[in-house]
Structure formats: structure tokens, C-alpha cells
N, C-alpha and C positions, 0 to 999 in steps of 0.2 A: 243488632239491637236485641236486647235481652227485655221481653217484656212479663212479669211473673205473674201468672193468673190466680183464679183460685178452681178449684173441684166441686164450688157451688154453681158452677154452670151448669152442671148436670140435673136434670129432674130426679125422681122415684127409679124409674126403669133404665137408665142410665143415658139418656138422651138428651141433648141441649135442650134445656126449658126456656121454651120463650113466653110465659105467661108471665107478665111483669108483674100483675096483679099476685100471684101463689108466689114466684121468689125474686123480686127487686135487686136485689144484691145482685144473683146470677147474672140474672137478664143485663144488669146493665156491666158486668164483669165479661160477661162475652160481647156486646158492645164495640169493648175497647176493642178489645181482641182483634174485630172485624176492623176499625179501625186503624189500628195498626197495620194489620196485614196487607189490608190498601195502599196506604203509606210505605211501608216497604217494595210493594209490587209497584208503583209508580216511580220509586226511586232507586230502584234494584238494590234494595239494602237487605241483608241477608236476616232472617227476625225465627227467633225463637222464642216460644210461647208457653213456658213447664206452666202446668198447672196445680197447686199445692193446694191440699185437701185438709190439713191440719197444722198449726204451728203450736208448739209448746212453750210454755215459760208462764211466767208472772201473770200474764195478761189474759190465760186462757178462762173462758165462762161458759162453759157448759159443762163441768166436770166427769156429767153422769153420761154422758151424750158422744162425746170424742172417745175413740178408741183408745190411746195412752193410758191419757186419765182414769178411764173408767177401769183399767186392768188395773191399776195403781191403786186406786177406792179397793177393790174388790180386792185385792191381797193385802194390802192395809186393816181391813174389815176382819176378814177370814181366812186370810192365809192361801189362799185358792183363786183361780181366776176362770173364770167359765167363759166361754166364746160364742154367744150365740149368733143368727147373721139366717134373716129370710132367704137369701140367695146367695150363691156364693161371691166371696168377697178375696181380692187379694189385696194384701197391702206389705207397704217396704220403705223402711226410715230411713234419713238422708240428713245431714247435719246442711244446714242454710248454704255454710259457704260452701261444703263440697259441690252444692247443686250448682250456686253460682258459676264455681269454678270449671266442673263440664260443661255450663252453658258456653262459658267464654271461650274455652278450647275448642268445642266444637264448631262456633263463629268463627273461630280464626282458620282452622284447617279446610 
């Protein structure tokens, strides 16, 4: 079972936030998670859980806010992209179906 999360579980300091009150979305995105993982471990079904941070396209709203976008604004703007980041930050792009596509190899092997 392929179940795809998102990277709003996390709080500030990188740790699963369980305050449902500061971020609803997360709290109840890890939730499933746990639910799952249950489900799976009851039924010896094999479950992997990617957790995606950002998706691109049409639909995106925060422009200023999302790392993509906001390089995008910013060389649009000025020709320049500046990277700022309180702490260090890694990050690395991934087309949907590729991710898909490792999930489900990896299930099967």
C-alpha cells in the first residue's frame, strides 16, 4: 500500500506537531499515517508513507511562500534568485509519477 502524506506533519523545528489547534491539516495528515500503519501491521501489508512537501501546478496558493514559486517570482522580478532559510534546509524535485513509480517497485521487491 502506497499511502502519500504530506511534509505538514512536521512543526517549526522539524518534529511531528501534534498541536491540532497551531496546524489541523498536519495533525490530522499524520493521523492517517498512524492509521494506516496499524492497518498494515495487523494485516502484514507492506505500506509506504512518502511524504510530499510541495506540489506544483495550477493549483498552487501561496506563491511567495513555496520554494519553486517563490525562485520563479524572484527571477521573473529581477533576474536573480536569493535563497534565504533560518536553518539549514535540503531539498530535491521529483516528478509525481516518478515518486509513484519507486513507491511501487519498492512494494514489490
Amino acid at each position: 500500500m502506497v499511502y502519500v502524506s504530506s511534509g505538514a506533519v512536521y512543526g517549526k523545528c522539524g518534529i511531528i506537531n501534534t498541536d491540532i489547534e497551531v496546524n489541523p491539516y498536519g495533525v490530522m495528515k499524520h493521523q492517517d499515517e498512524c492509521f494506516f500503519m496499524e492497518l498494515a501491521h495487523k494485516n502484514s501489508i507492506s505500506l509506504i508513507i512518502p511524504r510530499v512537501f510541495g506540489l506544483l501546478g495550477e493549483f498552487i496558493n501561496k506563491h511567495e511562500i513555496y520554494a519553486v514559486t517563490n525562485f520563479l517570482l524572484q527571477a521573473i522580478k529581477t533576474n536573480t534568485i536569493q535563497i534565504n532559510a533560518k536553518s539549514r534546509v535540503f531539498r530535491s524535485y521529483i516528478d509525481v509519477y516518478e515518486l509513484i513509480e519507486i513507491c511501487l517497485k519498492y512494494l514489490n521487491d
